[in-house]
C-alpha positions, 0 to 999 in steps of 0.5 A: 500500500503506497503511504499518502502524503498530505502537504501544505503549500503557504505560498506568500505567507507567513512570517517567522512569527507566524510560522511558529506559530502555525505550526505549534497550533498543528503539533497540538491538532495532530498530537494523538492522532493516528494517520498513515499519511506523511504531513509536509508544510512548505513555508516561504524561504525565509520561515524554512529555517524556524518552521525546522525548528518548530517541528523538530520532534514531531512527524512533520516534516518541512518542504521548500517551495521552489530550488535552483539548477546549480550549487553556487554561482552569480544566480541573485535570488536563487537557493540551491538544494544544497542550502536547503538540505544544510537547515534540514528542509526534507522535501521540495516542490518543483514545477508548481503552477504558479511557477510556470504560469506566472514566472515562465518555468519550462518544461526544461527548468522543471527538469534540470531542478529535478536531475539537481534535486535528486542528485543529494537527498531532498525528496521532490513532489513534481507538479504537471497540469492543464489550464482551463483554456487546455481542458477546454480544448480537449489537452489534458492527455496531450499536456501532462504527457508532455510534463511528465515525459519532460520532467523524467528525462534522464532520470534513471528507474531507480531513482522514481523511488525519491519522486512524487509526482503531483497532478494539479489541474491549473484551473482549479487552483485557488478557484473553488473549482475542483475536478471531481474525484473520478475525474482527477483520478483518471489523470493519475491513472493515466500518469502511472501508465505513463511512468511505467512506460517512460522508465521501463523497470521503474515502480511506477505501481509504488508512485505517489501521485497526489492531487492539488487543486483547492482542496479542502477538509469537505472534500479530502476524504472523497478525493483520497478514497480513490485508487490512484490518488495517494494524498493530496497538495493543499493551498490555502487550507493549509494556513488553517491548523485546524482545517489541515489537521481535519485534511490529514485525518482524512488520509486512510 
């Protein structure tokens, strides 16, 4: 049985402060609990370091938003996997949409962090998915194809062991909308088959797909009821402690 994984993505927010705070408040939710899913939070760079902190002792673990191609070099504003891994971060998310849409990632850029990230230990959660102009025009199939076909160049079967892979449909991020449960759950059949076709020998059948795209505690539980779907990459309810915690119950 593939473990699910529940992370929260802050995006823009949080300050230090704040973050210590929330992650205080999810120690105490979570305290007790019984859930088989890993719990990741992805706070923004400048919290990475306190929210280590914070969460030292507990089961949850710390992701960063976002990595660099490189180690070291004349790269202003970049952070290396190499600097995230020195203040314990464990997991990184690469390719988010908001990346490519808003800051003109390519398929390329995903790529090359990728084959970076898996070079030292950091655990990538790679994202692909369609906009609503592409799921409108029938490209779903066409699109993720291409993202993932991309992301795994030059990646060796061994190393799917380190990847998750997480389908987030663009036109239901931050929008209320979400895919439907089945719907989603066909994208990520059909992302398994791809792996496994992509990386002959690999395990794609041990592959954790999660899905993202406004998830909320009403509908986690029916999201992650389905076959392919091993957890779930969650926005703004993730700044919610409460909310969060409902979302990682959920996850059976």
């Amino acid at each position: 049985m593939r473990q699910k994984i529940v992370a929260g993505n802050w995006k823009l927010n949080g300050t230090v402060a704040e973050t210590r705070q929330l992650i205080r408040a999810l120690r105490n939710r979570l305290a007790g609990s019984v859930t088989r899913a890993e719990v990741v939070v992805c706070p923004p760079f400048v919290s990475l370091e306190a929210a280590v902190e914070a969460a030292r002792g507990s089961a949850i673990q710390v992701g960063a938003q976002n990595v660099f191609w490189e180690g070291t070099g004349a790269y202003t504003g970049e952070i290396s996997a190499e600097m995230l891994e020195a203040i314990g971060v464990r997991r990184v998310l690469i390719g988010h949409s908001e990346r490519r849409t808003v800051f003109g990632e390519t398929d390329a850029d995903v790529n090359r962090k990728l084959r970076r990230v898996l070079a030292g230990t950091l655990q990538p959660i790679v994202c692909v998915g369609e906009t609503l102009e592409e799921r409108e025009g029938g490209l779903t199939e066409r699109v993720v194809r291409r993202q993932v076909a991309a992301a795994l160049d030059g990646v060796s079967p061994e190393q799917t062991a380190r990847i998750a892979l997480a389908y987030e449909p663009v036109w239901a991020i931050g929008t209320g909308r979400t895919a439907s449960p089945e719907m989603a759950n066909d994208v990520h059949v059909l992302i398994r088959g791809l792996v496994a076709g992509i990386l002959a020998g690999s395990s794609a059948g041990g592959l954790r797909i999660l899905y993202g795209g406004s998830v909320k505690s009403e509908n986690a539980a029916s999201i992650m009821s389905q076959s392919d779907i091993d957890g779930v990459l969650v926005g703004g309810a993730s700044l919610d402690p409460a909310g969060f915690a409902d979302i990682v119950a959920a996850a059976r």
